[in-house]
N, C-alpha and C positions, 0 to 999 in steps of 0.2 A: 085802603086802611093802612097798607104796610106802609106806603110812604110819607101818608101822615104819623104816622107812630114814627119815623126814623125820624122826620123834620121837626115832631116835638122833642125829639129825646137827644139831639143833638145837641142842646142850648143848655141844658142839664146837665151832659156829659161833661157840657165845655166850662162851665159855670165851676160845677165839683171840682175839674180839674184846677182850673186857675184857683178855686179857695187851697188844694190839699200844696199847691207848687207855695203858694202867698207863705202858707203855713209852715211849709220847708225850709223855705228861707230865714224866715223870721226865726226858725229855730237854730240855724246854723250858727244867722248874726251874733244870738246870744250863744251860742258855743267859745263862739269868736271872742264875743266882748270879752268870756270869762276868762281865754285863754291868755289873753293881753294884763288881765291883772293877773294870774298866775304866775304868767312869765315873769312881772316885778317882784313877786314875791318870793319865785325861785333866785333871782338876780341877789336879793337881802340876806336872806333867812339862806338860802344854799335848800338841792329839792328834798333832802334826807329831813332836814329841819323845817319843813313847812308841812302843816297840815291843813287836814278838810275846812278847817274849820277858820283859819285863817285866808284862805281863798276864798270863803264866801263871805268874809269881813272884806276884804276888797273888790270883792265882786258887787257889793251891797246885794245878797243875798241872805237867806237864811238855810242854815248848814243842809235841812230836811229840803229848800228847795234846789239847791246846789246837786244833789246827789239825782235829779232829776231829766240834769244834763251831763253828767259824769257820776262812776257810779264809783270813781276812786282819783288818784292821782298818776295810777300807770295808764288807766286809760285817758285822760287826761292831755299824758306826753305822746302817749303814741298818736292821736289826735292831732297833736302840732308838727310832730315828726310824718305822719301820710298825709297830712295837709299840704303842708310846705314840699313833698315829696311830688305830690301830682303835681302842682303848681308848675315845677323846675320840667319834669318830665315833657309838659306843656310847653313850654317854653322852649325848649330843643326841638319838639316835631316842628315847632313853626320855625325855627333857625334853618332846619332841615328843608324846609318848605320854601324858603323863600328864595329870589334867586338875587344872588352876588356871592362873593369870593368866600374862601374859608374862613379869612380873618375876620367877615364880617359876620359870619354863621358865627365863629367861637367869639367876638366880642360881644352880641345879644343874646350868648348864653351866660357869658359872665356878668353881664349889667343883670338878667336876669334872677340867677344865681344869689348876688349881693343884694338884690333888693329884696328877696324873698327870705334871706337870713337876718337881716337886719332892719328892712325899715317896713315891712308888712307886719308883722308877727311879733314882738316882742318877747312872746312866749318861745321862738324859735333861739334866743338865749341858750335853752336848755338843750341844744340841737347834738351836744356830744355827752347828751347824759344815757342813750341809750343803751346802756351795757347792764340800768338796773331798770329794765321791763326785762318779765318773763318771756324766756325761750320762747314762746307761739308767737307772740307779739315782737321779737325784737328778730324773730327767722322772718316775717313778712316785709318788715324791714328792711332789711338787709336784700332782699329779693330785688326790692322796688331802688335800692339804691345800685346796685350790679348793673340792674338796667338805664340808667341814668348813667353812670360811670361808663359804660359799654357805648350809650350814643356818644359822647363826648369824645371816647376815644375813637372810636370810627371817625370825626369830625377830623381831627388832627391827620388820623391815617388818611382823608382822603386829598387835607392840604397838602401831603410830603409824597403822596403818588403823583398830582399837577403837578411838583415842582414850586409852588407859592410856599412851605412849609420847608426848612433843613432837613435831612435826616435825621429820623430819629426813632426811639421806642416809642410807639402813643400811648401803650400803657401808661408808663413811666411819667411820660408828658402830663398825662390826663389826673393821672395821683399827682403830681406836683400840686397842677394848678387847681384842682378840688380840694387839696390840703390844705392850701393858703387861702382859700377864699372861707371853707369855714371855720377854718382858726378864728377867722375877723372876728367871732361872735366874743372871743375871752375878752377884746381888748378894747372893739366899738364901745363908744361914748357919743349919745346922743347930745350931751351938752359941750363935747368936744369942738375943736376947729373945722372940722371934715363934714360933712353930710355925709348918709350911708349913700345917695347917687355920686357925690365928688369922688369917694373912696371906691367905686365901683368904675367909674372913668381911670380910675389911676390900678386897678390892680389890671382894668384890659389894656394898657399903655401897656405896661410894665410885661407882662407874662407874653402878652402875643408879639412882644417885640422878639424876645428871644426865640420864637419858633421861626421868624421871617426869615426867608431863602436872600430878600431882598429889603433890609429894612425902611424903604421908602416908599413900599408899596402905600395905595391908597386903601382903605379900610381899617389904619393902622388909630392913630389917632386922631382927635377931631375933637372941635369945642362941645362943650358938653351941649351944649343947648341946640346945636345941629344935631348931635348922634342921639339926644331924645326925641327929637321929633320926628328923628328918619325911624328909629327901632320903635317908637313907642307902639303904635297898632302891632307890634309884634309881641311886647311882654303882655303879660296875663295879666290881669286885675282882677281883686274880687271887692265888688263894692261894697260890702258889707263891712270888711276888715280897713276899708276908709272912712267909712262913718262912723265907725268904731272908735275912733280917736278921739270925737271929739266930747263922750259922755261914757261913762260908765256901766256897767250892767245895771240894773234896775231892777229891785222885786217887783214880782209880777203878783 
């Protein structure tokens, strides 16, 4: 009897689980979708000047279903800011992980990096608005970015102990080049010349040039359409935030 009751109740269990995981997702997606009009409407309106209510006008929701999935507009942002936070974080344990040189560890953090500030998220726009979330929210923050900025700089320190890296401070190094990548966000224009991957090609040219011991090392530069095919299983995706593109939120 016992192992007839576990062999029933295993198909149940499995079942339950694959609805409650389907159901997760499906919730996410629309977190996502909403975040992506937000983010235009923070880009317009500026985030002080947007409200609830015009996020669910772009979301095509309805204000009362909006609040459903966000219960304000700080939770909102801190949503796009630990989003985009794991994602990078993600991104470096696999840089970490893989084997080849430093410059090629810190250039699939930066291709990383750029794509997650710019061409996933929209919403990630708002990515240097985080000074007006409340102290609980913007101390968590801040956690998760230290830890991010701490792999990054250990990255660098471990290029200029090989000898592949000049000397240098990695702090210093690792604020430089976290600085300028998400500066990108005031000044990226998608209808621009650049793509957010072209611009992501040219800030790892540019930045990992100056750390080279040697600048002709291999890892350095490289056609864009080789160095996506070699790092791509390396960056993150979230498929959700790609099908997101192509429609809207939707009342449900």
């Amino acid at each position: 009897m016992g192992l007839e009751m576990r062999g029933l109740n295993l198909p149940a269990n499995r079942t339950k689980n694959s609805r409650n995981g389907t159901l997760r997702m499906r919730y996410l997606a629309r977190r996502l979708e909403i975040l992506r009009a937000a983010g235009k409407e923070f880009q317009t309106r500026g985030f002080a000047e947007t409200g609830m209510r015009d996020i669910a006008a772009a979301a095509v929701l309805s204000p009362a279903n909006l609040y459903n999935y966000f219960h304000g507009k700080d939770e909102l942002l801190f949503f796009c800011q630990d989003n985009s936070l794991d994602r990078m974080i993600s991104a470096l344990e696999r840089a970490r992980r893989m084997r080849g040189s430093a410059a090629e560890k810190l250039r699939l953090v930066i291709l990383a990096h750029v794509r997650c500030v710019l061409d996933e998220v929209e919403g990630s726009a708002a990515h240097l608005l985080t000074s007006v979330l409340p102290p609980r929210m913007r101390t968590r923050l801040v956690k998760k970015r230290d830890r991010y900025e701490e792999g990054v700089r250990r990255l660098i320190a471990g290029g200029t102990r090989s000898g592949e890296f000049v000397r240098c401070d990695p702090a210093f190094a690792a604020r430089a080049i976290l600085g300028a990548l998400n500066w990108s966000v005031r000044w990226f224009s998608p209808a621009g010349p650049l793509s957010a991957g072209e611009i992501a090609e040219r800030f790892a040219d540019y930045l990992i040039r100056g750390l080279l011991a040697k600048p002709n090392r291999s890892g350095l530069a490289s056609p864009m359409k080789t160095t996506e095919k070699r790092f791509s299983r390396y960056i993150p995706h979230t498929t959700s935030l790609n099908s997101s593109r192509s429609s809207p939120a939707r009342e449900d």
